[in-house]
Structure formats: structure tokens, C-alpha cells
C-alpha positions in Angstrom: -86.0 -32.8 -11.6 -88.6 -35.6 -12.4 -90.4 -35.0 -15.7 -88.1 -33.2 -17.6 -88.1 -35.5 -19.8 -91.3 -35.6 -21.7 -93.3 -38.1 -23.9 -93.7 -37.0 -27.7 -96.9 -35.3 -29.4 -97.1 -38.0 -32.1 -98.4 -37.2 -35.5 -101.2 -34.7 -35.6 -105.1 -36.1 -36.5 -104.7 -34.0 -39.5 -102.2 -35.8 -41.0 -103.5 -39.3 -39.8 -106.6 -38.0 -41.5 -105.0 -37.0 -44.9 -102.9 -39.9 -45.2 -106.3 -41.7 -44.7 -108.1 -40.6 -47.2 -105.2 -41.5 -49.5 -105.1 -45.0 -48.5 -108.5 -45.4 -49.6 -108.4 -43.7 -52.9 -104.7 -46.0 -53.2 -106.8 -48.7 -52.4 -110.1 -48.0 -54.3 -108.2 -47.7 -57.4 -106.2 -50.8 -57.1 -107.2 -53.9 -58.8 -109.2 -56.3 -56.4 -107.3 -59.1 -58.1 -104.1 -57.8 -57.1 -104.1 -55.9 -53.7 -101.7 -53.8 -52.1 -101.5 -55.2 -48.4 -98.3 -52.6 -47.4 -100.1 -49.6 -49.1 -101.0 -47.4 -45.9 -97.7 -48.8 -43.8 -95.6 -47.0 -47.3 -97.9 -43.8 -46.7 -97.5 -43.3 -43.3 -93.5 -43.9 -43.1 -93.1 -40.7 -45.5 -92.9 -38.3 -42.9 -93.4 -39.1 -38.7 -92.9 -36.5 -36.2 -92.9 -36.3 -32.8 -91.9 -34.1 -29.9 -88.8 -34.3 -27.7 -87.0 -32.8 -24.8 -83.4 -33.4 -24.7 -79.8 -33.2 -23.3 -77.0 -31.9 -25.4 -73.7 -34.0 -24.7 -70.0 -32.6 -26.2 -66.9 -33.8 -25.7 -65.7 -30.3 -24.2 -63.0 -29.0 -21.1 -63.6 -26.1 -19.2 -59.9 -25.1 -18.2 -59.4 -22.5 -14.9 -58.0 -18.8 -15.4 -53.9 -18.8 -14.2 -54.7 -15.4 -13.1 -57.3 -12.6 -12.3 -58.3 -9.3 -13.8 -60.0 -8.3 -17.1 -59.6 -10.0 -20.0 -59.2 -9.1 -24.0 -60.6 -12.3 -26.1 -58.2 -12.5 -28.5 -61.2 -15.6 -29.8 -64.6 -14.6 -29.8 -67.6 -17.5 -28.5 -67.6 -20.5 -31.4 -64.6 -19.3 -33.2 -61.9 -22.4 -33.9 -58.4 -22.3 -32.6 -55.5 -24.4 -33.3 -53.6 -25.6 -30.1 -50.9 -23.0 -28.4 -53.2 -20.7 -30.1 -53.3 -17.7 -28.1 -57.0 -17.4 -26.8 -56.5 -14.1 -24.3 -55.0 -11.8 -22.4 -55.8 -11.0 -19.0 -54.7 -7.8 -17.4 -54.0 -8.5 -13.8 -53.2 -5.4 -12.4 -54.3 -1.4 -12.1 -51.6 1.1 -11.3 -51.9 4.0 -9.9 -51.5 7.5 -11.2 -48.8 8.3 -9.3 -47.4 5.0 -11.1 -47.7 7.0 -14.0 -46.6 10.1 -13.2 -43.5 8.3 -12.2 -42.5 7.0 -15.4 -43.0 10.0 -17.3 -40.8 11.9 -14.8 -38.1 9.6 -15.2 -38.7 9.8 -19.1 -38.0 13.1 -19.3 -34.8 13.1 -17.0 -33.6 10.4 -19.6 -34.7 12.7 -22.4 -33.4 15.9 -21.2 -29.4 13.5 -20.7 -29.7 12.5 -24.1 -30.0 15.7 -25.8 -27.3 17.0 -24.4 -25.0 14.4 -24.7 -25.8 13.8 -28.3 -24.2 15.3 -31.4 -26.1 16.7 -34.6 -29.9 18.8 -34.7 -31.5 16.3 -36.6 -30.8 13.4 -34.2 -31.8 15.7 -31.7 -35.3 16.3 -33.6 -36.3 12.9 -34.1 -35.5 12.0 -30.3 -37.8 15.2 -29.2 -40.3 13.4 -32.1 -39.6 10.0 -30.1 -39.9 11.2 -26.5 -43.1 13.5 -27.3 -44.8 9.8 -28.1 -43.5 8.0 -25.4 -45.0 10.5 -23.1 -48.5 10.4 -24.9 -48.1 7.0 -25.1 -47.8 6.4 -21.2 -50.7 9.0 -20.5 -53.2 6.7 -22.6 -51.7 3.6 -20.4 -52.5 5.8 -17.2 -56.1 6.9 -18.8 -57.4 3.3 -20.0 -55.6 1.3 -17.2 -58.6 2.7 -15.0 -61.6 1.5 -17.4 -62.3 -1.6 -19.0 -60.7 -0.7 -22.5 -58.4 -3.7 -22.3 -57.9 -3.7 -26.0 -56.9 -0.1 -25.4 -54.3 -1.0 -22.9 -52.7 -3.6 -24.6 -52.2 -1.5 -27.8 -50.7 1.6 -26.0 -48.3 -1.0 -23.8 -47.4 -2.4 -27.6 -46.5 1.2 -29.1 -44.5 2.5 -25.9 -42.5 -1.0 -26.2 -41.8 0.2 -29.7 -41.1 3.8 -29.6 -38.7 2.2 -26.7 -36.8 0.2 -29.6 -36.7 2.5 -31.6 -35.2 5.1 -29.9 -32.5 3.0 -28.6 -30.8 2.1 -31.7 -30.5 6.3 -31.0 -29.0 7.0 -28.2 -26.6 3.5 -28.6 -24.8 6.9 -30.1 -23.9 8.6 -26.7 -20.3 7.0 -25.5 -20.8 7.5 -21.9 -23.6 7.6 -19.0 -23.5 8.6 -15.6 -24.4 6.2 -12.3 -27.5 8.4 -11.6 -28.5 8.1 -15.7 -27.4 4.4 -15.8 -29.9 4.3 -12.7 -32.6 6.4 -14.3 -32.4 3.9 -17.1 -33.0 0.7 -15.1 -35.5 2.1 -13.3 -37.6 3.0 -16.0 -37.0 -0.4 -17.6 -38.0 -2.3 -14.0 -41.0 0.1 -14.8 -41.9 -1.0 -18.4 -41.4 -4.6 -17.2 -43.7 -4.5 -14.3 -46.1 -3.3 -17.0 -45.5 -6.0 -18.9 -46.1 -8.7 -16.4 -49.6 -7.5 -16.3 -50.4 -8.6 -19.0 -51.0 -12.4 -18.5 -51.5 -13.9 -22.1 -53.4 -17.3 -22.3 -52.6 -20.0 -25.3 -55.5 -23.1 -25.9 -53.7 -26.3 -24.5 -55.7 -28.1 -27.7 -57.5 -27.4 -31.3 -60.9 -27.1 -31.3 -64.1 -24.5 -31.0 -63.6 -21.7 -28.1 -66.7 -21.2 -25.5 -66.8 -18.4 -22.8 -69.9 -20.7 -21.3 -70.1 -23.4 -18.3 -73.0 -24.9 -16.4 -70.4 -27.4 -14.7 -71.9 -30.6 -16.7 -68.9 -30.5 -18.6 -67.2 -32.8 -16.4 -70.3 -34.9 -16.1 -71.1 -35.9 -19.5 -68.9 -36.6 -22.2 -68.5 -39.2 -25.1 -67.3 -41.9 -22.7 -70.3 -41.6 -20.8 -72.6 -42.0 -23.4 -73.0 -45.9 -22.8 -73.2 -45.5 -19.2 -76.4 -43.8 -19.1 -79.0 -44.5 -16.7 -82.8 -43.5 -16.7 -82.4 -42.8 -12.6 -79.7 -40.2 -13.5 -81.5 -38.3 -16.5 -84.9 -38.3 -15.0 -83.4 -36.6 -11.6 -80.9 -34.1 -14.0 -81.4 -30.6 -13.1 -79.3 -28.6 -15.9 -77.1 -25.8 -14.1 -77.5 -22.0 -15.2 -75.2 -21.1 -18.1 -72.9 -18.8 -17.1 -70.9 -16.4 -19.4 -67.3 -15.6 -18.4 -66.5 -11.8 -18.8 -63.6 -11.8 -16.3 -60.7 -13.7 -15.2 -60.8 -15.0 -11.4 -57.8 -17.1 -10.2 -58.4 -21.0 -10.4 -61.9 -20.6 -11.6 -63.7 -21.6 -15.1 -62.1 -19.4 -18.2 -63.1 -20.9 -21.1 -63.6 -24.2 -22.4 -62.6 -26.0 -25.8 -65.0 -28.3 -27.1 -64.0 -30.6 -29.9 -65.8 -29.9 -33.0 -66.2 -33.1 -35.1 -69.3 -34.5 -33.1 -72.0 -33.6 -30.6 -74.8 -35.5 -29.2 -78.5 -35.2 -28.0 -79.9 -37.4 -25.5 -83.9 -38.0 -24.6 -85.6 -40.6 -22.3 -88.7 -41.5 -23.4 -91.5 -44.3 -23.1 -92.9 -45.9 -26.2 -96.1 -47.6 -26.1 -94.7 -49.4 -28.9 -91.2 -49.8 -30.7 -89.7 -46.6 -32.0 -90.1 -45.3 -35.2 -86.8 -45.1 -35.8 -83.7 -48.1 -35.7 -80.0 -47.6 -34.2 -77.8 -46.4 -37.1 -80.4 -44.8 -38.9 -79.9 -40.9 -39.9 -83.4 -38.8 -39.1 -84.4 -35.1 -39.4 -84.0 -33.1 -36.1 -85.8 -29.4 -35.2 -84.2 -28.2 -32.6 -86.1 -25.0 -31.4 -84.1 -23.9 -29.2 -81.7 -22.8 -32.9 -84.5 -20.9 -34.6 -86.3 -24.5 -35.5 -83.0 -25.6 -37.3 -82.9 -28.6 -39.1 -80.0 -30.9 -38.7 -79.0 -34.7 -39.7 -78.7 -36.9 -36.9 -77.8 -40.4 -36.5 -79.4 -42.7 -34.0 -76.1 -43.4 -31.7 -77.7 -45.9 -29.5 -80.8 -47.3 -27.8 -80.0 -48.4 -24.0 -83.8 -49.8 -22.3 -83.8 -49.3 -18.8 -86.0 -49.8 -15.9 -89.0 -49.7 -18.6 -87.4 -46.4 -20.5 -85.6 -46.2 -23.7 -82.5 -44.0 -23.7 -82.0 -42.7 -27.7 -78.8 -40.8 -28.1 -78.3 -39.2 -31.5 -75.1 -38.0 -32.9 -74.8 -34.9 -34.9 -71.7 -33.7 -37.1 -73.1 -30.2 -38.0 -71.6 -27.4 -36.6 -74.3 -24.6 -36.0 -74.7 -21.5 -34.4 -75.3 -21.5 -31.1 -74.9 -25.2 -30.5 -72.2 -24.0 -27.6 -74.7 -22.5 -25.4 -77.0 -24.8 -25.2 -77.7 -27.5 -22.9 -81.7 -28.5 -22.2 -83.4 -28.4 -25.6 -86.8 -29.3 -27.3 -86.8 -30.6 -30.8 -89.0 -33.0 -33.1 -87.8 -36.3 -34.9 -88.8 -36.4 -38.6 -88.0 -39.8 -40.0 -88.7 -39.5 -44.0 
């Protein structure tokens, strides 16, 4: 879109008028023998703002969901993760109630076998103990597997997994089982497993910060291409909508890692004279679109082309936010 990059505000006539009116007292008050000739350049290089628009640039990969269904972010948006970290876990199936139903059938066919093919009451209580929260354990799977309580359903799938465990180091006691038990039993472990396989969990590939957000630039713009900038492609940029990911779809954008020891900010921009500012030097930068935040940045590089200058600025903070956006406005205060 032509014109999204703008041309800068300059220093407001107030401050050209007060730094004015100090030059002349400076200069009133300085020996006629001896004049200052650099006096009002020193003043006026204290503090020079102007107005930008910009592009933010990271070195960042957006990296496609393995499967779909609802998620459970194990990271939340800007949170750092070390690599094979695990980031989520998507739930990629619903079953049914009759699913449900099912298993606790079976459950209690397996239970009813082991009490009476066990020795000692007290055995016997802590199995009717057991069993009691198995059951409860698969109605809250059958009750949250419908909503979008994910965190829900991977607890109760954790604690019937465990009460499972536990109560087979019990019934390890019983010598002997039946055909149709042994059956019962691998059934309800087919079941379990099934279960299991919903629950898809995804590890980050590398280390770095964790963002939910794509507008498809990612694979536009990186570091590389910071040197390879053209004014024909910035001025005709159109910035996609950001779009937040809130569940898993097969192949398609799931999250992205973006590497978290540099960003950038780019602006295009024609100066009726030199800039203010040098390559390699470190200015003040307000972005606005971070509550007017005030960050260091370096001047990266200044490409001229086809009559523009091209100033990227490199930027080591980490602030909130920064992972969302993409088109900002900010000022340049060179002190």
C-alpha cells in the first residue's frame, strides 16, 4: 500500500523557539573576543525527535500443527522454552458417551472378578476404594471430553492412568484368570490406549520465545533479508492481519518460535537533508504501539535507494508485547 511509510514531524517550533532564545543569551554573554561559532549546533543536538512508521523484522518460524483438535498450551504467548521443550498438547479426538459407558461396564466386570478371586477384607477394601475412583475418574473424562476444558481432560486421563498402576501391583495377587477376564482386561487396555493417543503432545524443535501469532511475513522477512531491502517492496507492503491460534488444524500455522537475542525495525523515509543520526549509532526509540515505550536501538544500516533511505535499527530488549506486533509508529530521539 503506497504511503505507509510516512515522512517524520521534525522538531516542534516550540522547541526551535526555546533552544533559540538560548543561543542568544549563550551568545550575548560570550566574550566578543572569543566567540563560540558551534554554540547553537551543541544546543540543538541535545535532544531531536521525529516521527516514524515502521516494520518490525524477527528472526522467527511459524511451524504447522501435526494434528487437529483443541489444544492445552502448556507455554503461554512470550514465555521462553528450551528446545524439545514440550509446548502443547492437542486433543484430537471426542468420544462418545456410549464410549464411556463402555469402559465403565467393562471396569466393573474386572472389578466384580477380582474381588472374588482375591484373599483377605482389607485388600478387598482398598480395591472397592480403587475401583470407586476409576469409575469417577472416567465419568469426568466422558463430562469434559464434550467442552473445551482441555486442561480438565488431560488431568482426569493422568489420574485414571494412575489409579490403573496402582491397582495392578493389587491384583498381580490373583494366580489365575479366565479367557473371557484375560479378554475383559485387553479390552479395557485397547480402551485406555485409544485414550491416550488423543492426546497428541507437541515439543519446540528449538530454544527461544513462544508466539501463538502469524500474519504470514514470517517467511518474508528475516535477518538475512535485512540487506536486501528494496524501497519498491516496503512502499507496496501491505502487513497481513494478525491472527491468534486457539486451535490445532492439521498442516496449518501452530505456533512460532522467535529467537530472542535481537529484533529489528525498519522505516523508509526521504530526508531533505542527511539524517540526524549515523550507522552504528545507539538512539532513543518510542514505540506507541507498547504504551510509548522507550527502548535503545542501534542504527543497523542505511541502504539509499531510488532517492529513499532505508534505516533499519536493531533492538536487544525484550518487551512486552513486541511478539504481536508488526506495523508500528514510533519517534527517534537522538541525545
Amino acid at each position: 500500500m503506497k504511503g505507509w511509510f510516512v515522512k517524520g514531524t521534525g522538531v516542534g517550533l516550540a522547541a526551535r523557539g526555546i533552544m533559540f532564545l538560548l543561543t542568544t543569551l549563550f551568545l550575548l554573554t560570550t566574550p566578543a573576543c572569543n566567540p563560540d561559532e558551534n554554540a547553537y549546533d551543541r544546543l540543538t543536538s541535545l535532544e531531536h525527535e521525529d516521527r516514524f512508521r515502521g516494520l518490525v523484522i524477527r528472526n522467527e518460524r511459524v511451524y504447522p500443527s501435526p494434528a487437529s483438535g483443541r489444544i492445552l498450551r502448556h507455554k503461554g504467548e512470550e514465555q521462553r522454552i528450551k528446545k524439545d521443550g514440550k509446548i502443547m498438547t492437542i486433543i484430537t479426538r471426542q468420544h462418545d458417551e456410549g464410549f464411556y459407558e463402555h469402559l465403565k461396564s467393562i471396569t466393573r466386570q474386572i472389578a466384580a472378578y477380582e474381588r472374588d478371586n482375591l484373599v483377605g477384607t482389607i485388600l478387598k477394601k482398598d480395591l472397592d476404594i480403587i475401583d470407586r475412583r476409576i469409575l469417577e475418574e472416567i465419568d469426568n473424562l466422558g463430562t469434559t471430553n464434550d467442552s473445551d476444558n482441555v486442561k480438565a481432560d488431560d488431568k482426569a486421563l493422568k489420574k485414571l492412568e494412575g489409579l490403573l498402576e496402582k491397582k495392578k501391583e493389587l491384583i498381580d495377587k490373583i494366580n489365575e484368570k479366565t479367557p473371557y477376564m484375560e479378554q475383559l482386561y485387553n479390552k479395557r487396555s485397547e480402551m485406555i490406549k485409544s485414550l491416550k493417543q488423543s492426546f497428541v503432545d507437541v515439543f519446540s524443535p528449538v530454544s527461544g520465545i513462544v508466539s501463538y501469532c502469524y500474519d504470514g511475513l514470517e517467511t518474508v522477512f528475516s535477518s538475512r533479508s535485512l540487506d536486501h531491502l528494496t524501497a519498491e517492496q516496503l512502499t507496496e507492503l501491505t502487513p497481513g492481519e494478525n491472527i491468534e491460534v486457539d486451535r490445532a488444524t492439521y498442516g496449518q500455522p501452530l505456533f512460532k518460535i522467535i529467537d530472542h537475542h535481537q529484533w529489528y525495525v525498519v522505516t523508509l523515509k526521504k530526508f531533505d537533508k542527511p539524517p540526524f543520526f549515523d550507522k552504528n549509532q545507539t538512539i532513543k526509540m518510542k514505540i506507541f504501539q507498547l504504551d510509548g515505550k522507550i527502548l535503545d536501538a542501534k542504527v543497523y544500516n542505511i541502504i539509499k535507494d531510488k532517492g529513499y533511505d532505508i534505516i533499519v535499527f536493531s533492538i536487544d530488549q525484550q518487551v512486552k508485547g513486541y511478539t504481536k506486533i508488526r506495523s508500528i509508529d514510533f519517534n527517534i530521539i537522538v541525545v
